[in-house]
C-alpha positions as CSV (number, residue, x, y, z in Angstrom):
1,X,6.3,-6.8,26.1
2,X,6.8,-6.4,22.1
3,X,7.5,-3.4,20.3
4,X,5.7,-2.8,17.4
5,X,8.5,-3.7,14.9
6,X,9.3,-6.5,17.0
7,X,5.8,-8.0,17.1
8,X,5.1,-7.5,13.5
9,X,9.0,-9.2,12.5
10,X,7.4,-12.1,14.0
11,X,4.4,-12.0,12.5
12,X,6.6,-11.7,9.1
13,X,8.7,-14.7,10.0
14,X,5.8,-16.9,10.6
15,X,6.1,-16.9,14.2
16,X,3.8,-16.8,17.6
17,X,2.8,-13.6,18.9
18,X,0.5,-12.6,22.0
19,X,-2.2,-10.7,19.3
20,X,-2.2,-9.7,15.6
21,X,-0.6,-6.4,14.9
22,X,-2.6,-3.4,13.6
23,X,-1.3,-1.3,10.5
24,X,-2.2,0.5,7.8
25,X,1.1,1.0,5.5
26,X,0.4,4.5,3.4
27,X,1.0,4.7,-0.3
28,X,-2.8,3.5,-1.7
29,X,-3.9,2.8,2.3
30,X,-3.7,6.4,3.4
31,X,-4.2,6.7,6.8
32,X,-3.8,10.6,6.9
33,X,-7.5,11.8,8.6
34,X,-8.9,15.3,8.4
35,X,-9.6,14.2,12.3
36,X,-6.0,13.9,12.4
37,X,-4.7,17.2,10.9
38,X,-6.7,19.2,13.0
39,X,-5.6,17.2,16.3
40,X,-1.8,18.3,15.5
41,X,-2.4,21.2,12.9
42,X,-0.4,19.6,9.7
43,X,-2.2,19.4,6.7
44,X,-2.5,17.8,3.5
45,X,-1.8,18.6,0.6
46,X,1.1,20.8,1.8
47,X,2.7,17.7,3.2
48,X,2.8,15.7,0.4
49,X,5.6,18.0,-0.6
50,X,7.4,19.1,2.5
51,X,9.4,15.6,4.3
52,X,9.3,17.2,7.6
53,X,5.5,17.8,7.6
54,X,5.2,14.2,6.2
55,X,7.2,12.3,9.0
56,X,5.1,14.4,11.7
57,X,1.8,13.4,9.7
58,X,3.4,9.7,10.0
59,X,4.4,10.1,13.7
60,X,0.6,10.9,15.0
61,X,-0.5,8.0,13.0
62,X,1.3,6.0,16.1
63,X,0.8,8.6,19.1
64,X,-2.7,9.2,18.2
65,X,-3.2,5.5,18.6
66,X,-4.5,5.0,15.1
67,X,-2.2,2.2,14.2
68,X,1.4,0.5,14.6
69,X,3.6,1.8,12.1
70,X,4.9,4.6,10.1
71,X,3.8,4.9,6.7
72,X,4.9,7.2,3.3
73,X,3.8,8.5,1.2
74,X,-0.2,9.1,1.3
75,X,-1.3,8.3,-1.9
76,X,-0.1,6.8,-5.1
77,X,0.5,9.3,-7.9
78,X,4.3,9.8,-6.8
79,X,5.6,7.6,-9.8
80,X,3.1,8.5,-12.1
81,X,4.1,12.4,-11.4
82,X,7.3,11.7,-11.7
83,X,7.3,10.1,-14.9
84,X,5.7,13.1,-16.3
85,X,1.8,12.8,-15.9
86,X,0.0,15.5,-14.2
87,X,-1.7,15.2,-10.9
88,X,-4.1,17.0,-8.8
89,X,-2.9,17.5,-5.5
90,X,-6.0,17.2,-3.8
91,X,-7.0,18.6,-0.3
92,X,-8.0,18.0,2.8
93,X,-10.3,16.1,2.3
94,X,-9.8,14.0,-0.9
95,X,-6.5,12.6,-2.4
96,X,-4.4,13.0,-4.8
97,X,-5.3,11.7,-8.6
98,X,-3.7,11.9,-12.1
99,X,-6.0,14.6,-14.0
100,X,-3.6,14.0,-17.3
101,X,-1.7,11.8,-18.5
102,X,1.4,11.0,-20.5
103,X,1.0,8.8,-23.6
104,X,-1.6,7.1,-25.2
105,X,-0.2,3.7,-26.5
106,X,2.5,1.4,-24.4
107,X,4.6,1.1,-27.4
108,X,4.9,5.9,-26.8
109,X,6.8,4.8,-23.2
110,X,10.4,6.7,-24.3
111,X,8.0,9.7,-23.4
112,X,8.1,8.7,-19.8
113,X,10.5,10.4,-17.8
114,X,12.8,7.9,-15.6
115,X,11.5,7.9,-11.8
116,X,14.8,10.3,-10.2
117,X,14.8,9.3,-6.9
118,X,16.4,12.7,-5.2
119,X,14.4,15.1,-6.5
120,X,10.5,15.8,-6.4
121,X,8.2,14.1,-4.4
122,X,10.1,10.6,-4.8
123,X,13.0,12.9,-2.8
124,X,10.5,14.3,-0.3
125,X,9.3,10.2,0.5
126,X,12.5,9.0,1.1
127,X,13.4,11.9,3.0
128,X,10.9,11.6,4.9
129,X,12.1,8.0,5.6
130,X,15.0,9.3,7.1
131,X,13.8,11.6,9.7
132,X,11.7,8.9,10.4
133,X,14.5,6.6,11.1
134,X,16.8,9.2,12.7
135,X,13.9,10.1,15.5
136,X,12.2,7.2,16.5
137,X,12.9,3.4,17.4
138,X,10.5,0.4,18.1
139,X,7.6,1.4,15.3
140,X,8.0,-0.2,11.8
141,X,8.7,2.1,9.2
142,X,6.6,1.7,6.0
143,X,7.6,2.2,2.5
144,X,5.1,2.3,-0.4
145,X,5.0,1.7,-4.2
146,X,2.2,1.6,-6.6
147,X,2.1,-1.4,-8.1
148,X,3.3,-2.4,-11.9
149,X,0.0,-2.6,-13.0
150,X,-1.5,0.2,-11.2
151,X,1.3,2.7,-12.5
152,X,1.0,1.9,-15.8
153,X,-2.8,2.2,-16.1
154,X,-2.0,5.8,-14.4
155,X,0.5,6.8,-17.0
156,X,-1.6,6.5,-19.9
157,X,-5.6,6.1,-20.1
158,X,-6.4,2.8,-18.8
159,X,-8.8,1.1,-21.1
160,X,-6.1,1.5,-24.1
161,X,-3.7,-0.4,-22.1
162,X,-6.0,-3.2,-20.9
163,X,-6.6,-3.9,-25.0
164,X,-3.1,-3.3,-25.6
165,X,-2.0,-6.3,-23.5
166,X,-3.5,-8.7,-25.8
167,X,-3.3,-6.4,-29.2
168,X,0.8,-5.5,-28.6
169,X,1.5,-8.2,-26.5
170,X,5.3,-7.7,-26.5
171,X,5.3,-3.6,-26.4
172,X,3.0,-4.2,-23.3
173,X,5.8,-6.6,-21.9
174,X,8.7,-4.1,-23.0
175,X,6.4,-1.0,-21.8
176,X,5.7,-3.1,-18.1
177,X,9.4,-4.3,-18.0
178,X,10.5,-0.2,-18.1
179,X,7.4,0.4,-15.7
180,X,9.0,-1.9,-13.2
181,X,12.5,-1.2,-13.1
182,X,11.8,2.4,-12.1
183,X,9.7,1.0,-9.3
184,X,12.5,-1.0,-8.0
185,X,15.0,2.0,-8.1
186,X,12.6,4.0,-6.0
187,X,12.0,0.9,-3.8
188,X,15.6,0.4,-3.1
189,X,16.0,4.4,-2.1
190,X,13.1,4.1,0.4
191,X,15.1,1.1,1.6
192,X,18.5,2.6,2.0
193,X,17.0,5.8,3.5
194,X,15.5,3.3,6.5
195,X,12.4,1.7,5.4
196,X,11.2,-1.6,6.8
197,X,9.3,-2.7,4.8
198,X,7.8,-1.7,1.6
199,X,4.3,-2.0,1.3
200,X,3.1,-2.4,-3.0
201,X,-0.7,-1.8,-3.6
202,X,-1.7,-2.7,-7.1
203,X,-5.6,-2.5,-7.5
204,X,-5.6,-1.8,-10.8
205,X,-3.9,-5.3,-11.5
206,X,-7.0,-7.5,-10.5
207,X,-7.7,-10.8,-11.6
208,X,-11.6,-9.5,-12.4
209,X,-10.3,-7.2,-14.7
210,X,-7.3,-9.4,-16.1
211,X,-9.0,-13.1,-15.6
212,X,-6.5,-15.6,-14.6
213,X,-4.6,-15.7,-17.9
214,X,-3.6,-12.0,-18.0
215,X,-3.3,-11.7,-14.4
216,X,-0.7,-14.0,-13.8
217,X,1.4,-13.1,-17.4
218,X,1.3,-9.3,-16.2
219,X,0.2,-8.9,-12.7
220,X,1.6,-11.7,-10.7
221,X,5.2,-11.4,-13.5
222,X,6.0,-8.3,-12.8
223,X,4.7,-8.3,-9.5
224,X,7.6,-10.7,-8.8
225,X,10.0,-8.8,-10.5
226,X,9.7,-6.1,-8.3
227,X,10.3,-8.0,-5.3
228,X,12.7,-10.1,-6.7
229,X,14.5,-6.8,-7.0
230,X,14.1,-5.8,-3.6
231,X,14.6,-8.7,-2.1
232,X,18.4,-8.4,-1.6
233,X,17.5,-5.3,0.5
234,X,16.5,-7.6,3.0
235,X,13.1,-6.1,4.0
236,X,9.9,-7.1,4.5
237,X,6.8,-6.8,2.2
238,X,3.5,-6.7,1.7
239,X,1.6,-6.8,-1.7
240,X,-2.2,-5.4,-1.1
241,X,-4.8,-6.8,-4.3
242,X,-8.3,-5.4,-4.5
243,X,-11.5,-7.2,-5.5
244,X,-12.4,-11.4,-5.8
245,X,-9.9,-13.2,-5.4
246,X,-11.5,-16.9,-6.2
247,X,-10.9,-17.2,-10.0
248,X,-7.0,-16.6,-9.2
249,X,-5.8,-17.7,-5.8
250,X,-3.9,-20.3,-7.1
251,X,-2.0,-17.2,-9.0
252,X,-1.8,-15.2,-6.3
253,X,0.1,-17.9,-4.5
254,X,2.5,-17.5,-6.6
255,X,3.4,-13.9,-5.4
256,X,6.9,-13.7,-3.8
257,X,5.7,-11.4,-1.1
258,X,6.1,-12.3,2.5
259,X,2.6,-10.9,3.1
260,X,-0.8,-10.9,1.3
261,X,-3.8,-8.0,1.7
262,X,-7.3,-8.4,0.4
263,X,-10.2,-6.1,0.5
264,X,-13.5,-5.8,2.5
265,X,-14.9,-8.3,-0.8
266,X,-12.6,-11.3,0.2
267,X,-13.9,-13.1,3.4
268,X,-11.0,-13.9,5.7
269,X,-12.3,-17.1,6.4
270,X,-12.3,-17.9,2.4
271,X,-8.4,-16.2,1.8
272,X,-7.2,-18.0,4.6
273,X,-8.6,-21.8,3.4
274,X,-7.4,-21.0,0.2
275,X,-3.8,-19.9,1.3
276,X,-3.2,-22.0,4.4
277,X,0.3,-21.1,4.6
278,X,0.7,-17.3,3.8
279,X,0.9,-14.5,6.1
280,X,-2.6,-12.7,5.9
281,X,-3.7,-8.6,6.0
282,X,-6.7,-7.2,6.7
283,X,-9.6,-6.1,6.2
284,X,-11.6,-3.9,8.1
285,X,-14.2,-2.6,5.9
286,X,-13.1,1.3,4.9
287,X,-17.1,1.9,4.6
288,X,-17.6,1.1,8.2
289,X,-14.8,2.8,9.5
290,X,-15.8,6.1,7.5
291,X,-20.1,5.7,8.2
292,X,-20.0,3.7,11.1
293,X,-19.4,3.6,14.7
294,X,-17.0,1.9,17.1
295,X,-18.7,-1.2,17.9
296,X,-19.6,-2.1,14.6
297,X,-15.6,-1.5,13.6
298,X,-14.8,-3.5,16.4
299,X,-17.0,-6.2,15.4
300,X,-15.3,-5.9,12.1
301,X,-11.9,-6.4,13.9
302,X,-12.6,-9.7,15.5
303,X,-14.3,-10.9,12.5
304,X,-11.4,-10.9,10.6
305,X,-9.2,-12.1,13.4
306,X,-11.6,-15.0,13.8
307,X,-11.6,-15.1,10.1
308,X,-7.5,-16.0,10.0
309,X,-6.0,-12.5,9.6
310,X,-2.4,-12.4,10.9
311,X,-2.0,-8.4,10.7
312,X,-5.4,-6.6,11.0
313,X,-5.5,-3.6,9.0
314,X,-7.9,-1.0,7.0
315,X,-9.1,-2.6,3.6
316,X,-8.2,0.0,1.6
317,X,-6.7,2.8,3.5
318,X,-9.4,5.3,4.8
319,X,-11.6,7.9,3.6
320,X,-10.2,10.9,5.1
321,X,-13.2,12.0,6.5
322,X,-13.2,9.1,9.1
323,X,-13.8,10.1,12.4
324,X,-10.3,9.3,14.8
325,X,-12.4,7.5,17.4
326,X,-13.8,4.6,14.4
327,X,-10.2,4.6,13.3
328,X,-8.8,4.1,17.0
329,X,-11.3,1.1,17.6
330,X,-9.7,-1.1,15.8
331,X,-6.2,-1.1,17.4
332,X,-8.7,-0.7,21.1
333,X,-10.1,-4.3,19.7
334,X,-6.8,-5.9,19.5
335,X,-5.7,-4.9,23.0
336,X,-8.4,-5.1,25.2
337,X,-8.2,-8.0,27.9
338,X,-4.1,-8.3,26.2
């Protein structure tokens, strides 16, 4: 019988396995429950700054048969925070979110504070890494970064830096360049402190709000940049896109990530014709699992198995308000008659 990490290393390396693995990674695909505080009394948001009541958060994940991995942190404001814009914390119930933020033009980004990965929450994340790799064995441990895009539309108000890609082309480019190499450092340290793989969500960076000319100059560049500079680190990892993807598959292609997640708006049937040869994630609808009920998750979960999905996870994390047994259907779909 696999472990976990051994069943999803296949799945990684493009090989055979008995059934598709079930995750959900962290960072923008929170997995962290109200249902599941209460079952071990560790709450949010008192964890997001305390690495020991993270790793426990991330360890019920797996005992509480929600999913297959561990996965930090649980939401995606730790670069932004760190590079000096100001975040709600959130509570138990709703996430964390930038409520202010740093600059207002991408050529202003010497006002952003460098990402320091010992100290604040970055510390706490990787941290948390390590107690995760120092106490258990046989469960993939996930690492998570905002993407470029999404961080840089978190540090300053979005809708001046979409104009700003076309109106200071090369600031942009100098501003997404900086953006990114503060990514990798924090990368790297979730690496070294044991990390698996590292898991980059980057919905802000869609090709319906780019269209395929800026996606692939910004998205899909620096996309690559990051995991070019991870990829001596010899991990796996995962790149998670929201909304259509059918006016840019052929860009997305081009993404250097061993794995590719969609949302609940991509059929699986559609990503898979149009990337016959990539390693697929996904994508339980998040609206079912929250307002639904078992069997219909479950016919969710062999929809997109049927549909080509190599790892079958949430689409875009879970509402936190999701009831434990809707979240434990899906992983119950993948193993019953196994």
């Amino acid at each position: 019988m696999l472990t976990p990490k051994e069943r999803l290393k296949a799945i990684f390396e493009g090989r055979e396995v008995d059934r598709p693995v079930c995750i959900c990674p962290g960072g923008m695909m929170n997995m962290i429950t109200t249902d599941l505080m209460d079952q071990i009394q560790v709450f949010l948001p008192e964890a997001h700054h305390d690495a020991r009541q993270m790793a426990e958060l991330a360890k019920a994940v797996y005992e509480q048969g929600c999913f297959e991995n561990y996965g930090v942190p649980f939401c995606m404001t730790v670069e932004a925070e760190e590079m000096g814009a100001k975040v709600d914390m959130g509570t138990k119930v709703y996430e964390p979110h930038v409520v202010e933020y740093v600059m207002d033009s991408v050529s202003d980004y010497e006002k952003l504070t460098p990402v320091d990965v010992t100290k604040g929450r970055a510390g706490v994340v990787t941290d948390a890494i390590r107690i995760l790799k120092e106490e258990t064995s046989g469960v993939p441990i996930v690492g998570n970064l905002t993407g470029p895009m999404s961080t840089a539309s978190s540090v300053m108000e979005p809708v001046n830096f979409y104009k700003e890609l076309r109106k200071k082309n090369k600031q942009a480019h100098d501003y997404m360049d900086f953006i990114t190499d503060q990514l990798i450092a924090f990368g790297r340290a979730q690496i070294e402190a044991g990390a698996d793989i590292i898991a980059i969500s980057d919905p802000s960076g869609t090709g319906e709000i780019l269209g395929p000319k800026f996606f692939k100059e910004f998205a899909v560049t620096y996309l690559n940049k990051l995991l070019d500079g991870l990829k001596k680190e010899n991990v796996g990892t995962i790149v998670h896109i929201c909304g259509q993807m059918h006016s840019v598959y052929k860009e997305i292609n081009e993404v250097h990530s061993d794995v590719l997640s969609f949302d609940s708006v991509v059929p699986m049937k559609e990503a898979r014709a149009n990337l016959k040869d990539r390693v697929l994630m996904g994508n339980v609808s998040t609206y079912a699992i929250e307002f639904g009920d078992p069997d219909r998750v479950k016919m969710l979960t062999t929809s997109c198995r049927r549909g080509g999905a190599d790892i079958i996870s949430p689409a875009c994390g879970l509402g936190m308000k999701s009831p434990l047994t809707n979240v434990q259907a899906i992983l119950e779909c993948l193993t019953e008659g196994v």
